[in-house]
N, C-alpha and C positions, 0 to 999 in steps of 0.2 A: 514522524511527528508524534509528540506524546502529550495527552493531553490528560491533565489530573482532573478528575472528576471524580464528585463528591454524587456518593449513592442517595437518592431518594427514599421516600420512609416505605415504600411499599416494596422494593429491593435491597432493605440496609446488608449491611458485610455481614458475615453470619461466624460463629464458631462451630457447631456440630447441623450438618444437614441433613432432616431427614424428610426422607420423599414418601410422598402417599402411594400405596396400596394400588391404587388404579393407574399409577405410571406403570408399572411391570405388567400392565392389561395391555398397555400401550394408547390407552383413550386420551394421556399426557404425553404425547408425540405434536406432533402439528394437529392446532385443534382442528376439527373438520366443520364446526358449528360454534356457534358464541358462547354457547355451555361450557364444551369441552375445553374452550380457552379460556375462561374466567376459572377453569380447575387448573388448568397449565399455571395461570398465573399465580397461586396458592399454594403449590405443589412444592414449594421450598420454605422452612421455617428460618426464620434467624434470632438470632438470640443474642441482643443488643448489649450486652455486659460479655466482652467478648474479648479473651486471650487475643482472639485473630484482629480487632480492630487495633493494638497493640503493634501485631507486624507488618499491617498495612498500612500504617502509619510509616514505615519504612521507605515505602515509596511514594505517599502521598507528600513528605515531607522535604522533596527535593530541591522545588525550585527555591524554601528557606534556608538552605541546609547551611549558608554562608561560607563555602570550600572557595568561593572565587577570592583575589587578590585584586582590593582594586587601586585603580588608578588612575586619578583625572578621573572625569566623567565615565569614564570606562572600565571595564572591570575584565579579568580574564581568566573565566573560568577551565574546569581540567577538562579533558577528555569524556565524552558519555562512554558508563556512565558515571559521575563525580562521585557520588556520594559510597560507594563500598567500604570503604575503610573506615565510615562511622555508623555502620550499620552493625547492632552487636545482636546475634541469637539466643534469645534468653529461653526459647524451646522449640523445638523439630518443627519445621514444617511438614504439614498433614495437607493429602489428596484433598481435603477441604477446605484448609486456609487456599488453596489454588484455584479451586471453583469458587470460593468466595470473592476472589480477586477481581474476578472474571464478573461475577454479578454486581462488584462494587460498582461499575461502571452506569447501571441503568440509572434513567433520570427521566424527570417528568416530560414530557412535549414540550411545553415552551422554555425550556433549558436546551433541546434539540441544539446543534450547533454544525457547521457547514465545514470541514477542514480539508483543503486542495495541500498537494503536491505535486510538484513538477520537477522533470533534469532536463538538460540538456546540453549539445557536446560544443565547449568551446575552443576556436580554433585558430590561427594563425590569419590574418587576413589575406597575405605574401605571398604563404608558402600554400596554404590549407593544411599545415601539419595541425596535430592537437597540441594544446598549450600542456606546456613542462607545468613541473608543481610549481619549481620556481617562481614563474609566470603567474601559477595560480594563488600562491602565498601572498604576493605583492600585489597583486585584486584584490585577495579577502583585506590586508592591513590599508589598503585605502580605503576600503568602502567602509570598514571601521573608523577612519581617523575622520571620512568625509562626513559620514550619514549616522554617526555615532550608534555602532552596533558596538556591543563588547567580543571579544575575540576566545575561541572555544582550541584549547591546545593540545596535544599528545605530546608528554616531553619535551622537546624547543619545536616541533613541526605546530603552527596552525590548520587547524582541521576544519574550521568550520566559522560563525557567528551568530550569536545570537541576539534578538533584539525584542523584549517584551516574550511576547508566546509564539514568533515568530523563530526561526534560526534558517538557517543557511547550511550546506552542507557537502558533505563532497562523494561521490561514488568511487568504487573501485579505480575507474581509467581516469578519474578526473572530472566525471558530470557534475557539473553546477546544480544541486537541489534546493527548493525553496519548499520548507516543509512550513506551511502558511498556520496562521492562527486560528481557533474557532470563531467561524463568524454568522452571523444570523442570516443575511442575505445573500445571495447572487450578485447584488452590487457591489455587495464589500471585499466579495472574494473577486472578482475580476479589478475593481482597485485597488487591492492588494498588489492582482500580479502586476498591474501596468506602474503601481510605484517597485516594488522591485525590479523589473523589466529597468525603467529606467536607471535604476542609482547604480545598478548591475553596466549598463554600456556607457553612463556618464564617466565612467572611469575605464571598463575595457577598450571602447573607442579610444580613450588617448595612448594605448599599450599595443594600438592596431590588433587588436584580438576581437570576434566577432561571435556569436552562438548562432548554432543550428534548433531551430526545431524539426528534432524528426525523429520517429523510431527506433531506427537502426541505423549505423556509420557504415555508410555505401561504400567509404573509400581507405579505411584503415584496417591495416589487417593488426591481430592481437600484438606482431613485437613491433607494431609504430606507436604504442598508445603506452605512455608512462603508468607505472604503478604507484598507486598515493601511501605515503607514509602512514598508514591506520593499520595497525596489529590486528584487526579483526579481518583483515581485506587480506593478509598475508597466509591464514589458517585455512581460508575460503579456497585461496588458489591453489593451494598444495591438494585440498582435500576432491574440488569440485572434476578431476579426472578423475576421480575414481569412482566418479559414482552415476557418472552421463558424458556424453558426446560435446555437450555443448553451450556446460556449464562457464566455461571461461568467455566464452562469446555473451552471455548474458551479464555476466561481470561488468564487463569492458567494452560493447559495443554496443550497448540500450540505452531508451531513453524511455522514462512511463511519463506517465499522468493518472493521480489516482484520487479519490474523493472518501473520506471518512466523516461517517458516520453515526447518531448516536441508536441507542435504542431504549424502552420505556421497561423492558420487564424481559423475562426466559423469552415468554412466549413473541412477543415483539419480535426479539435478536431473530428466533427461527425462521419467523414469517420472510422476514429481509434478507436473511442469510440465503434463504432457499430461493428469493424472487432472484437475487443477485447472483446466486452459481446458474440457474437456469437461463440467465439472457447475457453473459456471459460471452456466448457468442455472438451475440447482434453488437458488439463493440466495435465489429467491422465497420461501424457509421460512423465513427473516430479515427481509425490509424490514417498515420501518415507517413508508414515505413515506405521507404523508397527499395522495394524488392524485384524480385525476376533480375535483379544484375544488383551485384557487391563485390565487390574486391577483386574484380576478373573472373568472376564464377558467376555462372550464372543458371536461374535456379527456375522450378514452376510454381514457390511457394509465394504468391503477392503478399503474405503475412508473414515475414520471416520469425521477427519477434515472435508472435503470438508459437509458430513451429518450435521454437526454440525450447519454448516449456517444456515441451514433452516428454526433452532429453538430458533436462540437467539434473536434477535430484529427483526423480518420481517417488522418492520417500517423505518427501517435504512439498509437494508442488500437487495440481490437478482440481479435480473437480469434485472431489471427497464424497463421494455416494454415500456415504453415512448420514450425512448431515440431512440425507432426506426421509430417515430410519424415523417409527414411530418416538424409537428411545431418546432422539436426539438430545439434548442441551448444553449447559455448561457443562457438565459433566464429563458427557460423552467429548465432546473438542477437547478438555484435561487430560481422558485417556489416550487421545489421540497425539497429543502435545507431547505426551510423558515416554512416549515410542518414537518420535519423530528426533534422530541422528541428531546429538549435538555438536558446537560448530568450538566455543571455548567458554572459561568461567574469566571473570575480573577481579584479578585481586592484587593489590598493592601497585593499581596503576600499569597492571599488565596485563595481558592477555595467553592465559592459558591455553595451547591446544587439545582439548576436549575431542575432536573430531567425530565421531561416530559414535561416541560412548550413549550412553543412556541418563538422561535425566531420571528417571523411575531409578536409576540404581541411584543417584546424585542425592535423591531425597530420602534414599535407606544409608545415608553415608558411607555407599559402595564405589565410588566414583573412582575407576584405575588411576585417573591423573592428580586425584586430591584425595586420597584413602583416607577415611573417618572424619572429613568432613561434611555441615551441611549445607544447604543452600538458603538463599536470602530473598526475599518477592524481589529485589533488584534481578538475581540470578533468574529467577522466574520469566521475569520480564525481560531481561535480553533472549533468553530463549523462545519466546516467544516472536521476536523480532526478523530467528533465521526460520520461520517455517514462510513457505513462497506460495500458499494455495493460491485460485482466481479468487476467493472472498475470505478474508483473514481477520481474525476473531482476536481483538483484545477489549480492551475495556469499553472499545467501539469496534465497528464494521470500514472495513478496508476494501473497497470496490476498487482490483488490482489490472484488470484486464487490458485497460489502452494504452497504448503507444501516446510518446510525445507528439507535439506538434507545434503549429505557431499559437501564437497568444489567443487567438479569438478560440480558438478548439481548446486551451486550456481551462476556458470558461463555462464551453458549452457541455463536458462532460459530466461537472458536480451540477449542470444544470438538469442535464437529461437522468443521473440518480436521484435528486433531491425530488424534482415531478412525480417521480415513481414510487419513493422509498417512504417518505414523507408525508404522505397523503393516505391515508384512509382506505376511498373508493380508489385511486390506482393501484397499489399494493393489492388490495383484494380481486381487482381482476387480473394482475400478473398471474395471483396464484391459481386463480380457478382458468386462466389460459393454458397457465403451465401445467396443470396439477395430473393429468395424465400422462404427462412424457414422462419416458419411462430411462433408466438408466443407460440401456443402451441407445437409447437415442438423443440423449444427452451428452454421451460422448462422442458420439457420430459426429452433430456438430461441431463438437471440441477439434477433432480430428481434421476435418473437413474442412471448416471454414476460414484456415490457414490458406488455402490452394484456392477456394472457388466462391470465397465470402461471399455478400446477400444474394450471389446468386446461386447458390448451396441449396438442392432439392430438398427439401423438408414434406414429407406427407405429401398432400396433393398439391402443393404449390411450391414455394423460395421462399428462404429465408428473408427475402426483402418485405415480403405481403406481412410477414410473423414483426420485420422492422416497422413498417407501416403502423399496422395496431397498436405496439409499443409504446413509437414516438407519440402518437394523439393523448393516450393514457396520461404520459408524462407531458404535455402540454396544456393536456386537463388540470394535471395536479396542479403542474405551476399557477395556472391560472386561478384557482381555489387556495390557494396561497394569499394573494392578494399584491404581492409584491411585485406586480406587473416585470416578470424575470422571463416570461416566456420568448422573446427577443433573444436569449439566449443560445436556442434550441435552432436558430438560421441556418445556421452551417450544419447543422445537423436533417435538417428537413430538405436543402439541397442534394443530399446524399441520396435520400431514401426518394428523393422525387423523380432524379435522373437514373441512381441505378448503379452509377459509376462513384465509387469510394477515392478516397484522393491519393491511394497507391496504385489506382489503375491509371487517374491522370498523369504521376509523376512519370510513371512505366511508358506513357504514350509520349511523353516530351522526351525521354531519354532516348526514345527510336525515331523522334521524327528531328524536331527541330535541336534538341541538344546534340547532334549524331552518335550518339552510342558511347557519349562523355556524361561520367556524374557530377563533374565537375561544378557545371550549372547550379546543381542543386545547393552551394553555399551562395545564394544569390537568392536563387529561389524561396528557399525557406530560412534566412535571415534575419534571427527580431531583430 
């Protein structure tokens, strides 16, 4: 999802950044007192007459850019992203226009805004095979011609649909994504999904095609699952052996749900970033990967998804311990961005293989696959799109950790961040929960809680007592919100009451009464 957001007057876009004297103290790290975070917040000048509001105008100006062709009510715009080819460099980008980028983002509180994503795998009713593109083309041009979306193209392949600040869109194997709009409530985001839910089966049902919610495809191994005609999805596959065990399974055989959101200042983005890689693990009160058995193998990880991280890119993916560094900020995430393997550049409506090269070299116009050229904030910002951490920094915060699921647990996830992230007095006791865990034991559970989720030893209890706390925090929030959204958090608090997470359920139905068939599970978890 991309969401253009316009900076606040106490974060405007900057041209030259200069940091105060007591960040190199480190006292402009995570502030540890209201002082130090009223200096955090200051600790960046901008200088509102500004070359860089010039190239950030490059990306602010997308959804005007007029690249679509229309037609009838509809209109069919190119491939993301559309606009490169009218994007002209009139001077280098600087390690600064890039942290500015990155700070244009912040906005006041009540501009806050709620943005869900969801995939998940659709499939054959018949056979259970997954749906060919073909199958998948003539979904998206109905639900275009039915529910007037406009249609999003690669060449002659349809890729996707967009409609308002909503779009549609398609994964590596063919997952159905609905990268939802920014919206102010929990009500809006849950009816969101159940009107897409339905305009999505008012037409698949009459093509007998059906969706799974669930994490991971129990029943397709990598050569049953078509690969979707998108040039970036092509560079991925070539590249993702080379750099992990199991990145192609992540490609082609996941399903998320992830919740973005905003932040007010530097200091803000940290606070959040840092509640959000630290609980990170208690997402186990969401999956719904159907694991311990997939594809004839069978495994002792009930989180396979969440295993899968560990082994696809670790140049691009994890829990980034820095971000918990005094030095932290926009900054520090730019340098980190600027070493982080890139995947290709877009130009002239194609996609360059880039692969492993270096952005840092991209922006000295050292680039092996584009020699002496430079990059564009578009170029910036798809770069930013392949990096896979658990909490992912663009001009919002990207809370990446769950697994799919069915519709009600699509809701309850941006409910259980928004409780937490959004509020004040929850954020502040996340941090002072968290704020002694220490690196390694931050990873521990990263490690861990794939195999033995909430009930993962932590210190002198489980992870489920550490879920516990959490959930209340975040029901507090909700509740101090006022938007009586705490109904949300049901299916979530069932979780942490019993014990048992809904891949240990699906795990006990596959041994008892499905008899050792996954079959079931397109039945079972069925929108």
């Amino acid at each position: 999802m991309t969401l253009i957001l316009r900076a606040s007057p106490s974060c405007r876009v900057l041209t030259d950044v200069t940091r105060c004297t007591i960040r190199r103290s480190g006292v402009c790290g995570l502030a540890k007192n209201a002082e130090a975070s009223r200096m955090k917040e200051t600790c960046v000048s901008f200088s509102s007459s500004s070359r860089y509001s010039a190239k950030i105008s490059q990306v602010l100006h997308l959804d005007n850019a007029g690249i679509g062709i229309r037609r009838g009510r509809r209109s069919i715009v190119a491939a993301s992203p559309p606009t490169e080819d009218a994007v002209v460099v009139t001077e280098p980008l600087t390690k600064e226009d890039l942290v500015g980028y990155l700070a244009s983002g912040c906005k006041p509180k009540e501009k806050w805004r709620i943005g869900t994503e969801h995939e998940k795998f659709g499939f054959e009713f018949g056979t259970l095979h997954p749906m060919k593109y073909e199958q998948i083309a003539e979904l998206l041009n109905s639900i275009a011609e039915r529910f007037d979306w406009e249609k999003v193209m690669e060449g002659d392949y349809i890729i996707g649909l967009k409609q308002g600040k909503q779009s549609i869109s398609l994964e590596p194997g063919g997952q159905f994504e609905l990268s939802g709009a920014p919206l102010e409530t929990l009500h809006q985001t849950c009816a969101e999904v159940n009107s897409h839910l339905y305009q999505v089966k008012a037409v698949a049902e009459e093509m007998g095609i059906g969706f799974l919610g669930i994490g991971f495809q129990p029943k397709w191994g990598l050569k049953d699952i078509p690969v979707m005609p998108k040039g970036r999805y092509e560079i991925m596959r070539n590249y993702m052996p080379k750099v992990g065990s199991l990145g192609l399974d992540m490609m082609f055989r996941t399903c998320t749900v992830q919740v973005n959101l905003d932040f007010s200042s530097e200091a803000d983005m940290i606070r959040k970033f840092r509640a959000g890689l630290a609980l990170q693990p208690v997402r186990t009160l969401l999956p719904f990967v159907f694991t311990g058995v997939f594809y004839d193998v069978f495994t002792d990880y009930f989180y396979w998804n969440s295993h899968i991280w560990t082994d696809t890119d670790n140049n691009r993916a994890g829990m980034l311990p820095f971000v918990f560094d005094d030095s932290f900020g926009f900054e520090q995430y730019v340098d980190y961005a600027l070493d982080v393997p890139m995947y290709f550049v877009y130009r002239k409506k194609k996609y360059i293989d880039c692969a492993g090269m270096s952005f840092r070299d991209f922006l000295a116009g050292k680039l092996p696959c584009l020699p002496g050229e430079l990059p564009t904030l578009n170029d910036w910002e798809n770069h930013l799109t392949t990096i896979f951490p658990e909490v992912r920094l663009k001009r919002y915060l990207e809370m990446r950790g769950a697994d799919g699921g069915p519709w009600r647990r699509l809701c309850a996830l941006p409910a259980f961040w928004v409780g937490l992230l959004y509020d004040e007095d929850s954020l502040q006791n996340v941090l002072d929960m968290t704020a002694d865990w220490t690196t390694g034991e931050r990873q521990m559970l990263r490690n861990k809680v794939p195999k033995t989720g909430l009930k993962t030893p932590f210190r002198d209890g489980l992870l489920r007592h550490v879920a516990q706390d959490v959930l209340k925090l975040s029901k507090d929030g909700l509740e101090r919100r006022g938007f009586k959204e705490t109904g949300f958090l049901n299916e979530v608090a069932e979780v942490v009451r019993t014990g048992v997470t809904p891949a240990e359920k699906l795990l006990d139905m596959y041994h008892g009464k499905w008899r050792e068939s996954v079959d079931p599970v397109f039945e079972e978890l069925l929108y």
